[in-house]
DOTOR-219372 format. One line per 4 residues: their letters; for each residue x, y negated, z of N, C-alpha, C. Coordinates in nm, 4 decimals, m for minus. Layout:
! DOTOR-219372
A) X:Y:Z:X:Y:Z:X:Y:Z ~ ...
! end
This chain:
! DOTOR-219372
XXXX) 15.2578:m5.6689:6.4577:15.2560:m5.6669:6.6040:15.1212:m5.7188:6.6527 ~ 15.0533:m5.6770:6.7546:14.9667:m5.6923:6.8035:14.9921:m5.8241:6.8903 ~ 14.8821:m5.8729:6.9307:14.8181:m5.9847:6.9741:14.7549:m5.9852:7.1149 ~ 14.7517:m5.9319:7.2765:14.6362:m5.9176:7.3376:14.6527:m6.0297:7.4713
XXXX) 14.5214:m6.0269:7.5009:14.5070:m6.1737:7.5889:14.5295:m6.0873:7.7132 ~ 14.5807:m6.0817:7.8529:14.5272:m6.0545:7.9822:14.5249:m6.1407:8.0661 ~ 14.4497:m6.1022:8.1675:14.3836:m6.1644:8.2975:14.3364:m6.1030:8.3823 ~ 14.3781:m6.0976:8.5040:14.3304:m6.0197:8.6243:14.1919:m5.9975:8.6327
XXXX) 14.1926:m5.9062:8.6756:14.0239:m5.9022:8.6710:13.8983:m5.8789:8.5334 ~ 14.0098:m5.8888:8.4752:13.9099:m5.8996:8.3423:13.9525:m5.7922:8.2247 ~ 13.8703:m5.7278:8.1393:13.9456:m5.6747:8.0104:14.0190:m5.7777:7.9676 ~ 14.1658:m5.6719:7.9281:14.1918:m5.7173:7.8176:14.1229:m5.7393:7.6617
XXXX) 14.1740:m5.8507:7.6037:14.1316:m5.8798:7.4314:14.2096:m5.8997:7.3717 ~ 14.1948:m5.8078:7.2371:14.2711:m5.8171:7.1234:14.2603:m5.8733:7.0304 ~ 14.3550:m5.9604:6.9780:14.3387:m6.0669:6.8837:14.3130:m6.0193:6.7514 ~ 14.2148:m5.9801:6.6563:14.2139:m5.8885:6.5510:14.2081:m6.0076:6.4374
XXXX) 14.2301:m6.1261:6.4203:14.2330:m6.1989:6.3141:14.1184:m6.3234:6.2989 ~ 14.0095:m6.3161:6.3739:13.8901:m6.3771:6.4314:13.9530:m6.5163:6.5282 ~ 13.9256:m6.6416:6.5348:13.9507:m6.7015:6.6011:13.8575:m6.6770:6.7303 ~ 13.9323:m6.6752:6.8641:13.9190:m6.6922:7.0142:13.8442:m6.7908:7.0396
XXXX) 13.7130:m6.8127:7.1607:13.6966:m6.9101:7.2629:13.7152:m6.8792:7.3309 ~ 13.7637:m6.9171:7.4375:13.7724:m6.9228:7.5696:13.6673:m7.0162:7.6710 ~ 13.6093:m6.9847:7.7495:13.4932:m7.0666:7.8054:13.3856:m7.0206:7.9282 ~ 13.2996:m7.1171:7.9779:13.2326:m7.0345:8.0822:13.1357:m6.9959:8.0093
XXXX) 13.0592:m7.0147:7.8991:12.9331:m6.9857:7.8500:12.9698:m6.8018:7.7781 ~ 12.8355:m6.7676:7.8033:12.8370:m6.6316:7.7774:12.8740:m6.5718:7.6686 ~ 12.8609:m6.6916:7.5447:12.8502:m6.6667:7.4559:12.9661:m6.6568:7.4122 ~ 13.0736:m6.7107:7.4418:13.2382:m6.7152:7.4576:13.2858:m6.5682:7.4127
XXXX) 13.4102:m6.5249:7.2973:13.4749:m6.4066:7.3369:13.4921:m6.4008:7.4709 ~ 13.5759:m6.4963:7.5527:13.6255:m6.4231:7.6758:13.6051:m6.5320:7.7633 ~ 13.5039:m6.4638:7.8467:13.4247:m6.5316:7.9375:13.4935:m6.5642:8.0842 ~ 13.5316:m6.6845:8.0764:13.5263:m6.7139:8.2580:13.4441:m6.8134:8.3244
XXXX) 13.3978:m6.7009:8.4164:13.2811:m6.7705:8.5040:13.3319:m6.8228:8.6167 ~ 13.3665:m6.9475:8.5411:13.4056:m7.0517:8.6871:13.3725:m7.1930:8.6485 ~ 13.3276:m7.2629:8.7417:13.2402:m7.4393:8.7620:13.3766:m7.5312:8.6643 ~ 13.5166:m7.4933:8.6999:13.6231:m7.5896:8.6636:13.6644:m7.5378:8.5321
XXXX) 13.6004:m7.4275:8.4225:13.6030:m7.4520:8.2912:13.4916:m7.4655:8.2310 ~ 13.5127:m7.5479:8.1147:13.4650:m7.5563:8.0306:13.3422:m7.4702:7.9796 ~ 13.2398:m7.5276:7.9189:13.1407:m7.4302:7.8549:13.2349:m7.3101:7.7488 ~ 13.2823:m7.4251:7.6639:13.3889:m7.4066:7.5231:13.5078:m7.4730:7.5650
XXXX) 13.6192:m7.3913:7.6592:13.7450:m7.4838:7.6939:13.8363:m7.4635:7.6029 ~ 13.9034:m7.3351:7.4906:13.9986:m7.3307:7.4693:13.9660:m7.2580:7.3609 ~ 14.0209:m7.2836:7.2236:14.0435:m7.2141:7.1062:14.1372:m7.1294:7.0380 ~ 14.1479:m7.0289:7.0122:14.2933:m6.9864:6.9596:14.2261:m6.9212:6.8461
XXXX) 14.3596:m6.9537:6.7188:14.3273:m6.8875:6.5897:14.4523:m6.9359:6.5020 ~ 14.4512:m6.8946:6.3913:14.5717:m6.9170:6.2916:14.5286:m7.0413:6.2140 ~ 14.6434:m7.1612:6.1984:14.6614:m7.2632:6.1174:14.8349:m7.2462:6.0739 ~ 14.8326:m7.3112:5.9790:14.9511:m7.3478:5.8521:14.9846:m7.1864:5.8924
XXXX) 14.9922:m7.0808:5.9401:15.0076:m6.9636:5.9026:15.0985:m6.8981:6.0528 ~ 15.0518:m7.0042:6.1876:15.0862:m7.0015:6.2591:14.9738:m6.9562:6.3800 ~ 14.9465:m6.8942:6.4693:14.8758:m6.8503:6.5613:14.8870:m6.9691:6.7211 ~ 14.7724:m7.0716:6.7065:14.8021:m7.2173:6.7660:14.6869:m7.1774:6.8841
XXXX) 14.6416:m7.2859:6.9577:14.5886:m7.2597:7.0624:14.5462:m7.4563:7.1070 ~ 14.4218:m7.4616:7.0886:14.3730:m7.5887:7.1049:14.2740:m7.5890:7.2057 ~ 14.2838:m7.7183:7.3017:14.1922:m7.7567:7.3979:14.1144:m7.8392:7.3578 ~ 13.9756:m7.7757:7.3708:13.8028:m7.8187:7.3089:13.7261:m7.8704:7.3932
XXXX) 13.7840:m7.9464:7.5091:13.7223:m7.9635:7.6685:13.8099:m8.0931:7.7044 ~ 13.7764:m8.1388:7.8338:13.7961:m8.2610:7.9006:13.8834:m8.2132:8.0086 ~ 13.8631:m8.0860:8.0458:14.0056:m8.0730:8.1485:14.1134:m7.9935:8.0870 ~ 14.1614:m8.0053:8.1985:14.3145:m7.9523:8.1380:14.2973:m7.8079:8.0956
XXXX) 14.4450:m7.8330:8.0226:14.4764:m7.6718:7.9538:14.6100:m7.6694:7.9361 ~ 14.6853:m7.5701:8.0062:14.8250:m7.5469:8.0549:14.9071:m7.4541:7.9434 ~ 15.0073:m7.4747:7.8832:15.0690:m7.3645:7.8506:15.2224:m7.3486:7.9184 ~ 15.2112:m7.2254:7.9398:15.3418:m7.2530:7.9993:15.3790:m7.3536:8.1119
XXXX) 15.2518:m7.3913:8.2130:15.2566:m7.4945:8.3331:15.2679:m7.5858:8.2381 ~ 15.2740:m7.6957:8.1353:15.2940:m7.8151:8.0470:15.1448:m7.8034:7.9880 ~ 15.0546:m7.9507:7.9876:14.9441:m7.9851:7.9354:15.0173:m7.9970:7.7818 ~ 14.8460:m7.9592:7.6885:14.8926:m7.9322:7.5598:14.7987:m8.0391:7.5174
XXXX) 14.8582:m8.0551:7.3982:14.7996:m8.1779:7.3142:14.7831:m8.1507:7.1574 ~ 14.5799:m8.1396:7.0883:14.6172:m8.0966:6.9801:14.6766:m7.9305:6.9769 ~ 14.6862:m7.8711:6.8290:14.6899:m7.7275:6.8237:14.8372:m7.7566:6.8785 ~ 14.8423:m7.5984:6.9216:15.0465:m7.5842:6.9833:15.0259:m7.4189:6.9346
XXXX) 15.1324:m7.3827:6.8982:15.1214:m7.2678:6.8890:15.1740:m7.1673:7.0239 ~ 15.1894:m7.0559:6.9885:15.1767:m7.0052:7.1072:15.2453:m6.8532:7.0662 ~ 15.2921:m6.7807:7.1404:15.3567:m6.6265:7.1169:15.3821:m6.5166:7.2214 ~ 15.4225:m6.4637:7.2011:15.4320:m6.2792:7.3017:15.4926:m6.4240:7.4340
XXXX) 15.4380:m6.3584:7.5332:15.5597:m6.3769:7.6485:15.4908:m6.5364:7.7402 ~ 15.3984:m6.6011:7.6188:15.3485:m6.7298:7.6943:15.2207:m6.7446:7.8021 ~ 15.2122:m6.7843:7.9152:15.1389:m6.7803:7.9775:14.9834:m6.9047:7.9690 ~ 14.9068:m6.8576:7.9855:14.7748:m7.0243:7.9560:14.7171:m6.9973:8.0727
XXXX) 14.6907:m7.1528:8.1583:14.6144:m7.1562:8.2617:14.4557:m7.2352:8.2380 ~ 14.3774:m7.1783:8.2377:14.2413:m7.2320:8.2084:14.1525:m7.2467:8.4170 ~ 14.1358:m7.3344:8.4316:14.1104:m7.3425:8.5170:14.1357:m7.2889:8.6321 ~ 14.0983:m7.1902:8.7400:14.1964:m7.1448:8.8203:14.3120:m6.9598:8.7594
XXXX) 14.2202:m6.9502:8.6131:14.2726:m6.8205:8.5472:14.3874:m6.8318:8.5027 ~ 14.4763:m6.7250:8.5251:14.6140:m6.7470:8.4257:14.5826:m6.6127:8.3238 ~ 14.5924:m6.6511:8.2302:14.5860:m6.5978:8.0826:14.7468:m6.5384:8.0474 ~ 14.7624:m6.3929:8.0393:14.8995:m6.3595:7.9501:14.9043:m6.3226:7.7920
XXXX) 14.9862:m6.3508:7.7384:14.9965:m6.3410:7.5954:15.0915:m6.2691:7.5880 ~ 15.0588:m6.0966:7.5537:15.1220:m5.9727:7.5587:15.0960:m5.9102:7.4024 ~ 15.1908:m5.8269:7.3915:15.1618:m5.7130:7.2709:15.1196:m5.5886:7.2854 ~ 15.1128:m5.5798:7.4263:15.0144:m5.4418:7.4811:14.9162:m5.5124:7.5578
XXXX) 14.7653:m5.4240:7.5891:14.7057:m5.4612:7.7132:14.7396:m5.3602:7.8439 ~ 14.7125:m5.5121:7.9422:14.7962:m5.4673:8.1042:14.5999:m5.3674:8.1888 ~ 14.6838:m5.2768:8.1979:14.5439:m5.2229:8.3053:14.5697:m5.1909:8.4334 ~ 14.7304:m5.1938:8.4922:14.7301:m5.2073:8.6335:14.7833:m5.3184:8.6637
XXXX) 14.7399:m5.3802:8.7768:14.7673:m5.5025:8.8651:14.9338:m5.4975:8.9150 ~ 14.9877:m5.6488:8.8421:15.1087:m5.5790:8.9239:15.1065:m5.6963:9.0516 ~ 15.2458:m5.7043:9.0839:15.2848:m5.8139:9.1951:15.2388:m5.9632:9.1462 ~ 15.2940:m5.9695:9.0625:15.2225:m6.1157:8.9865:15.0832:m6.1420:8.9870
XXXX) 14.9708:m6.0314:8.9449:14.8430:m6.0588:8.9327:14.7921:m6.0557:9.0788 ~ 14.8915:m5.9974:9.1454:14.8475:m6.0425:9.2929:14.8088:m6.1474:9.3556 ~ 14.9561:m6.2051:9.3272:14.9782:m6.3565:9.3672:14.8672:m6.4590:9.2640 ~ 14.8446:m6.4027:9.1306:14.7357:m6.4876:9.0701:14.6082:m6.4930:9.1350
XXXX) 14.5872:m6.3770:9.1929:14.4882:m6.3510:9.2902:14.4384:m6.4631:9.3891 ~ 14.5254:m6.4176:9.4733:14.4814:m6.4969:9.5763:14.5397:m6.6612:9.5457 ~ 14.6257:m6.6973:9.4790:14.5688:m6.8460:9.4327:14.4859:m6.8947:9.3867 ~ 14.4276:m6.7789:9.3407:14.3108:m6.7935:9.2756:14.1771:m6.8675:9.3725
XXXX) 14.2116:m6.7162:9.4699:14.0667:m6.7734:9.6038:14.0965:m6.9014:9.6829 ~ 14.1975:m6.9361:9.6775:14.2690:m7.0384:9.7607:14.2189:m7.1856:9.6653 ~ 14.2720:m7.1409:9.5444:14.1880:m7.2694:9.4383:14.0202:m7.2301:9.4421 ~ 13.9666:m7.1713:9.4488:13.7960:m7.1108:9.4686:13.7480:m7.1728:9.5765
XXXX) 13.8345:m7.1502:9.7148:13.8077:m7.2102:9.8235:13.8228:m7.3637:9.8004 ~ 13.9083:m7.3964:9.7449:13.9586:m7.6015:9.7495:13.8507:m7.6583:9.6331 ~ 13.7856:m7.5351:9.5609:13.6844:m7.5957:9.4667:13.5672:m7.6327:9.5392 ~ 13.4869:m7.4914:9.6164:13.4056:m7.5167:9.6866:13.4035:m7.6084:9.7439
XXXX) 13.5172:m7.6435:9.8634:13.5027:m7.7913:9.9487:13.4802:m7.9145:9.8440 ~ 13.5506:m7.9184:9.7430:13.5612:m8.0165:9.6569:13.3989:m8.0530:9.6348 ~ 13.3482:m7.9355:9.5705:13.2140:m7.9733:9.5192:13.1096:m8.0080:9.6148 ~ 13.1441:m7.9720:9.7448:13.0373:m8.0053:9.8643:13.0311:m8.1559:9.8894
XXXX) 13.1461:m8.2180:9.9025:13.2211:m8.3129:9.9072:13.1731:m8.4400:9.7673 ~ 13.1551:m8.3400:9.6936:13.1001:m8.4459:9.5466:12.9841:m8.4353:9.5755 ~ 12.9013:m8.3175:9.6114:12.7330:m8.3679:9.6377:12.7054:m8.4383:9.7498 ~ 12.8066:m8.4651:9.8653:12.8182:m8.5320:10.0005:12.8255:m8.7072:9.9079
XXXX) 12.8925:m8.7076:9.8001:12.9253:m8.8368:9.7943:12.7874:m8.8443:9.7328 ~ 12.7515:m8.8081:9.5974:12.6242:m8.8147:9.5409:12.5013:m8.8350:9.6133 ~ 12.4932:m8.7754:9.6983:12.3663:m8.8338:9.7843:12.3923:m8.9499:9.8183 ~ 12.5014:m8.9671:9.8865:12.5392:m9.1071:9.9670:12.5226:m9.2108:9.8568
XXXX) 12.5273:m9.1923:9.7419:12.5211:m9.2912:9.6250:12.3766:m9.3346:9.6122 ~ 12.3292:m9.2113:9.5629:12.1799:m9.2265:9.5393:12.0926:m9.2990:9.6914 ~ 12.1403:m9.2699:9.7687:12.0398:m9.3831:9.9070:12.1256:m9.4675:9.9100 ~ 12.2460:m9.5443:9.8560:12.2785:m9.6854:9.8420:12.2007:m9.7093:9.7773
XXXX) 12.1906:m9.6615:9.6540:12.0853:m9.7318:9.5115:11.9971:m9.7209:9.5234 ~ 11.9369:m9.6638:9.6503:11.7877:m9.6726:9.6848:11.7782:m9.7897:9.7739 ~ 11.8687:m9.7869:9.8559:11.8857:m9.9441:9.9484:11.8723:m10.0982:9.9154 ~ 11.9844:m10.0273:9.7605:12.0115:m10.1807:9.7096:11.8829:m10.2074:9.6746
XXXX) 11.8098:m10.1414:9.5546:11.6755:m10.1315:9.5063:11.5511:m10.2219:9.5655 ~ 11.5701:m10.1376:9.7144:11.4254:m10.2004:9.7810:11.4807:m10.3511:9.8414 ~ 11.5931:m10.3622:9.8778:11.6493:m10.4955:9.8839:11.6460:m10.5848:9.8024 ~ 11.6658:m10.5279:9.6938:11.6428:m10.6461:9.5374:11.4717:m10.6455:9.5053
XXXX) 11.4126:m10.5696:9.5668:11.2709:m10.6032:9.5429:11.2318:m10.6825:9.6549 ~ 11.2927:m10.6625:9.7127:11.2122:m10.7682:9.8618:11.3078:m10.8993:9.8127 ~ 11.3927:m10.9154:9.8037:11.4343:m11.0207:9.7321:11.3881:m11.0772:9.6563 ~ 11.3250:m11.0237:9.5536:11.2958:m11.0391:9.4424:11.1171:m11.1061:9.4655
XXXX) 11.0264:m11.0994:9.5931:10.9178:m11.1094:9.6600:10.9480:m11.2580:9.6910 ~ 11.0508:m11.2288:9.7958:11.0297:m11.3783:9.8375:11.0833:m11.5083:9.7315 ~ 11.1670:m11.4605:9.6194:11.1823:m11.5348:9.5750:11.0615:m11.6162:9.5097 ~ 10.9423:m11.5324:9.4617:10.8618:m11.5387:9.3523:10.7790:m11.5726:9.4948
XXXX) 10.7099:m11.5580:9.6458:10.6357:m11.5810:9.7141:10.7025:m11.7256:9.7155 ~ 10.8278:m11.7781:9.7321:10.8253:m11.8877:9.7504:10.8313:m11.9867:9.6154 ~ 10.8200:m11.9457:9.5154:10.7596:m12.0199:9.4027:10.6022:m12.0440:9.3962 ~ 10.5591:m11.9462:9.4226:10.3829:m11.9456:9.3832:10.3596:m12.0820:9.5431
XXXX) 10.4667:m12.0415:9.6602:10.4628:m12.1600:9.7224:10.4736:m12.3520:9.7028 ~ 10.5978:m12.3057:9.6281:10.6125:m12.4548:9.5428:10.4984:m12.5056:9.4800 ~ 10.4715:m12.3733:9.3629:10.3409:m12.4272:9.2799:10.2407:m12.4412:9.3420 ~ 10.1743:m12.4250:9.4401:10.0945:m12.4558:9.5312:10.1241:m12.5575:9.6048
XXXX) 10.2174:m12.6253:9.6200:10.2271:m12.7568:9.6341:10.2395:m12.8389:9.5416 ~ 10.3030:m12.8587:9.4693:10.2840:m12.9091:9.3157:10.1594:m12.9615:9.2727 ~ 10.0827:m12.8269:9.2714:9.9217:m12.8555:9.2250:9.8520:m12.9140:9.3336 ~ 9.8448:m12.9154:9.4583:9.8044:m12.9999:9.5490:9.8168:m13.1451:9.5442
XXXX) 9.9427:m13.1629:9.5143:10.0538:m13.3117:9.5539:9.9742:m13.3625:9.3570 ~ 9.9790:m13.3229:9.2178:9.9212:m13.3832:9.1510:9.7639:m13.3519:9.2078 ~ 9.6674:m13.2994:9.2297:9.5361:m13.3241:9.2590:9.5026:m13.4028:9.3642 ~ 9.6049:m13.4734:9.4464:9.6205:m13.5604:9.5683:9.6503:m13.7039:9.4921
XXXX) 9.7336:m13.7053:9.3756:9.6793:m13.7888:9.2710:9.6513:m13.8591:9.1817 ~ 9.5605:m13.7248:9.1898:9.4417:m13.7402:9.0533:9.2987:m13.8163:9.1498 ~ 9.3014:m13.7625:9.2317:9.1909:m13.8101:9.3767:9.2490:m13.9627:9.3890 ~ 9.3539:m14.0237:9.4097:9.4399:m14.1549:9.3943:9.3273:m14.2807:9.3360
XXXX) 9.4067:m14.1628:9.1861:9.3827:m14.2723:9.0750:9.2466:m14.2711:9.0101 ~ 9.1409:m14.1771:9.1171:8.9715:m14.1629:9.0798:8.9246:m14.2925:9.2023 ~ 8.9618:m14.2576:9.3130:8.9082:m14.3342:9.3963:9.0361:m14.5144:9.4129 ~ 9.1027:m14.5351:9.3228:9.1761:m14.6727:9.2735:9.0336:m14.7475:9.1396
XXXX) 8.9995:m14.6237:9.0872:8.9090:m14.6875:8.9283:8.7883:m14.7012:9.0256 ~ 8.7399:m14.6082:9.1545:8.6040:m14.6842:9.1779:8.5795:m14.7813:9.2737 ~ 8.7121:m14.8121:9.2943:8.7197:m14.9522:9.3789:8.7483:m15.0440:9.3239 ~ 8.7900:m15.0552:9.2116:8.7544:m15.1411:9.1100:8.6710:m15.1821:9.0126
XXXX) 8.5938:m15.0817:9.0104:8.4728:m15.0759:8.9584:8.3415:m15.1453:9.0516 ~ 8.3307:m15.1209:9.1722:8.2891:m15.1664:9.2715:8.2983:m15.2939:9.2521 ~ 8.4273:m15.3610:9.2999:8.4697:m15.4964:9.2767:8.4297:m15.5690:9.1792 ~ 8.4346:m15.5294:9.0558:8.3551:m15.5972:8.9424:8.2121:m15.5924:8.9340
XXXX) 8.1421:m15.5577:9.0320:8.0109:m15.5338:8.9969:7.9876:m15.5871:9.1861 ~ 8.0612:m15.6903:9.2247:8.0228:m15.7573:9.3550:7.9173:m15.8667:9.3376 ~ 7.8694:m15.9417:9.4174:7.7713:m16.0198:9.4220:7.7905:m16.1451:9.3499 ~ 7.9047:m16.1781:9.3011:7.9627:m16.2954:9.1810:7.9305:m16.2642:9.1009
XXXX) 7.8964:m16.1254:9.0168:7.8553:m16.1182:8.9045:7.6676:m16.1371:8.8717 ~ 7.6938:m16.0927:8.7439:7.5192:m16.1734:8.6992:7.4622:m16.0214:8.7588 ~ 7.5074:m15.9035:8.7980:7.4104:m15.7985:8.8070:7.4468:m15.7669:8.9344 ~ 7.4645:m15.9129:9.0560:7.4419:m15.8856:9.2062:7.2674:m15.9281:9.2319
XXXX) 7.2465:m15.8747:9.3386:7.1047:m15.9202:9.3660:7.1322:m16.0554:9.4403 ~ 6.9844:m16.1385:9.4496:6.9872:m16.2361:9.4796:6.9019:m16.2263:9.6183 ~ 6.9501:m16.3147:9.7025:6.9686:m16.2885:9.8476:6.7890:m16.3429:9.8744 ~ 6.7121:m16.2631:9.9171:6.5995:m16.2959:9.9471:6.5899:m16.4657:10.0098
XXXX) 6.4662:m16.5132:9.9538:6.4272:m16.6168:10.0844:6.3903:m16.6460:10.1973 ~ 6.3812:m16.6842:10.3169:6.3162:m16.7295:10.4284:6.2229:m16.7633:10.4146 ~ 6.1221:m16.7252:10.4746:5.9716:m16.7419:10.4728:5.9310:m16.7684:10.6221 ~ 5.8675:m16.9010:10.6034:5.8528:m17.0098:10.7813:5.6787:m16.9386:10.7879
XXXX) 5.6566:m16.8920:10.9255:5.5637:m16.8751:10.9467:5.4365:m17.0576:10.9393 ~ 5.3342:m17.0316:10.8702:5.2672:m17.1475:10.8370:5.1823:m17.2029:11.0007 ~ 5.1666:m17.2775:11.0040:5.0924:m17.3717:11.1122:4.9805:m17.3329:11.1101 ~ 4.9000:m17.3066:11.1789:4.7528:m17.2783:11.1432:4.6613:m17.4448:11.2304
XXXX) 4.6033:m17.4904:11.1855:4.5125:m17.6258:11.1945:4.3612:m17.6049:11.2537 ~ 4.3471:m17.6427:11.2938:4.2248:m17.6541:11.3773:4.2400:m17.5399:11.5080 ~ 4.3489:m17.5254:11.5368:4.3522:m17.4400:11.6765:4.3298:m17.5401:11.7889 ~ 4.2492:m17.4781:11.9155:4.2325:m17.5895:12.0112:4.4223:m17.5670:12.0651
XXXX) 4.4431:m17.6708:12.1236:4.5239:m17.7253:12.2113:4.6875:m17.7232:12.0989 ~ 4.6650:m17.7330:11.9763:4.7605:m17.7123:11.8871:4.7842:m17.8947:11.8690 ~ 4.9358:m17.9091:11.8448:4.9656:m18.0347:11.8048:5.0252:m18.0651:11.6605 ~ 4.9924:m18.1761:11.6131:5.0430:m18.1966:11.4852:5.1940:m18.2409:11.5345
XXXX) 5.2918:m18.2090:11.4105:5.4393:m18.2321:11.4479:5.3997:m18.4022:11.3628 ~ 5.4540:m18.5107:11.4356:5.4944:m18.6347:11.3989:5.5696:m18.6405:11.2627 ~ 5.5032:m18.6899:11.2009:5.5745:m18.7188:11.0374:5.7050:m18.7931:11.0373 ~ 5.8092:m18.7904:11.0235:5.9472:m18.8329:11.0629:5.9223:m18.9624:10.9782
XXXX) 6.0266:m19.0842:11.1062:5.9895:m19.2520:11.0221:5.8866:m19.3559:11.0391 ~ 5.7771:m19.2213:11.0927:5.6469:m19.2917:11.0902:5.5891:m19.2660:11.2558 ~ 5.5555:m19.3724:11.3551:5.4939:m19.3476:11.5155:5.3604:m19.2587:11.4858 ~ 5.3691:m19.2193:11.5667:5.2215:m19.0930:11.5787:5.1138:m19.1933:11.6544
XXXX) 5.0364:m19.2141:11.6503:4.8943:m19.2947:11.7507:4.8882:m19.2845:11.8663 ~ 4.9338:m19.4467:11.8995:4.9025:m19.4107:12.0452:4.7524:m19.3839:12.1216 ~ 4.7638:m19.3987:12.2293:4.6412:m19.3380:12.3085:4.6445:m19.4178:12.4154 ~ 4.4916:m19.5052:12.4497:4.4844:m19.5806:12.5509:4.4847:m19.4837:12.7019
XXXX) 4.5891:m19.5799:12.7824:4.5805:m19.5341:12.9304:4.4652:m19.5489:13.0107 ~ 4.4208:m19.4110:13.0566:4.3012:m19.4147:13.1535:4.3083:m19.4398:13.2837 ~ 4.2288:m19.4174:13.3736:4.2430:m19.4764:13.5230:4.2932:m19.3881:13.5825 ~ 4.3910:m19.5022:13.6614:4.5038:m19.4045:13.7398:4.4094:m19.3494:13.8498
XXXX) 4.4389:m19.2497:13.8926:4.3925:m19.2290:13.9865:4.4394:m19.3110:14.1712 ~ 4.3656:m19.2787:14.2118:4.3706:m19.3560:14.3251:4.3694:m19.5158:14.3436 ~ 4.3180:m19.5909:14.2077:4.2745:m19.6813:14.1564:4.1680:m19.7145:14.1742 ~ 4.1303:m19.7988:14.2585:3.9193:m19.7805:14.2280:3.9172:m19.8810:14.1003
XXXX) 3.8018:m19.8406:14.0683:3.7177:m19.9100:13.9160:3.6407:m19.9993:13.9174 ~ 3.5925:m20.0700:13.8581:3.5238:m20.1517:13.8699:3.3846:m20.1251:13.9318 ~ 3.3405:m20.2292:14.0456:3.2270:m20.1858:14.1088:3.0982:m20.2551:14.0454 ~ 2.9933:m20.1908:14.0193:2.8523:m20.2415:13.9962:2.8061:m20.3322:14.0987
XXXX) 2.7424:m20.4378:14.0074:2.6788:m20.5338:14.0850:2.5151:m20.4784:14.1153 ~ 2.5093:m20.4903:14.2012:2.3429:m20.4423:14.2699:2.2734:m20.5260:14.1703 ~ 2.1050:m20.4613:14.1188:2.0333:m20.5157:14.0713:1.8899:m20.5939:14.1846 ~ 1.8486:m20.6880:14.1226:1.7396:m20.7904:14.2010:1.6591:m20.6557:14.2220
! end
């Protein structure tokens, strides 16, 4: 008995003994080009002598509406949903559309349509992400400024406040240094002498200073004035 895959829209494929991918990549036997499968979503081929059907992807994979886990096998009559596609598992291939592939139809566009919004909606959030993390960013760098502006601040006081002293304890050693080298020591100078201007001797109207202890010479009193003097006696 034959083996064939259908899907609206698409050839049918016949299972000739070759294991199946199912997937969006081109390279896939049977290609569906849609964002919500898989490159490589779905495998089918024969194990223990059974014709199984394994999901090779991160989203789902339906058989029969029930997520599968690991190989499951699979037979005439079972349906597989790979992203918005429903897959039939027939022993003939279907080439007219019936009522059913109708209705696969347009759930189809209806899931096409809820994808689209979906994905607008994920690049709506994605941006919004990426200019938070651009926000946070320049925030943690300006943060990150003043933290380090107000260190190089500290250290700039720091180095001030020790060179304030180091200046201390330079100008403490030369005031003590000073101090030991004041006029008590043997290497102060010695205070000049006073020097008396000398007397000069033989000046007219100059007086000798009185030798202390000892009277200076007296000096006979002359005629007072308004005194008469002695008068001459007339000669013979």
């Amino acid at each position: 008995m034959d083996t064939w895959f259908n899907c609206s829209g698409f050839p049918a494929l016949k299972y000739s003994g070759e294991p199946i991918v199912f997937g969006r990549s081109r390279s896939c036997d049977f290609h569906l080009p849609h964002e919500s499968v898989s490159r490589k979503h779905a495998w089918i081929g024969v194990k223990n002598r059974q014709l199984v059907i394994e999901n090779q992807s991160s989203q789902s994979l339906l058989l029969n509406d029930e997520p599968i886990e690991g190989p499951t096998p699979i037979q005439i009559g079972d349906r597989l949903r790979i992203g918005p596609y429903v897959v039939r598992v027939s022993d003939t291939p279907e080439f007219v559309e019936d009522l059913e592939s109708e209705t696969t139809t347009a759930l189809d566009f209806e899931e096409l349509k809820a994808a689209a919004e979906a994905k607008k909606q994920l690049a709506d959030a994605e941006a919004e992400r990426e200019r938070l993390e651009f926000e946070i960013k320049r925030a943690r760098k300006e943060l990150e400024s003043e933290v380090w502006r107000g260190l190089d601040t500290h250290r700039e006081k720091v180095a001030a406040q020790k060179e304030l002293e180091s200046l201390k304890d330079r100008l403490a050693k030369l005031t003590a240094r000073i101090g030991s080298e004041s006029p008590t020591t043997k290497h102060a100078r010695r205070p000049m002498p006073v020097r008396r201007r000398p007397v000069r001797r033989g000046r007219p109207g100059a007086r000798r200073r009185p030798a202390r202890g000892r009277p200076g010479p007296q000096r006979r009193p002359g005629p007072t004035r308004g005194r008469p003097g002695p008068q001459r006696r007339p000669g013979p």
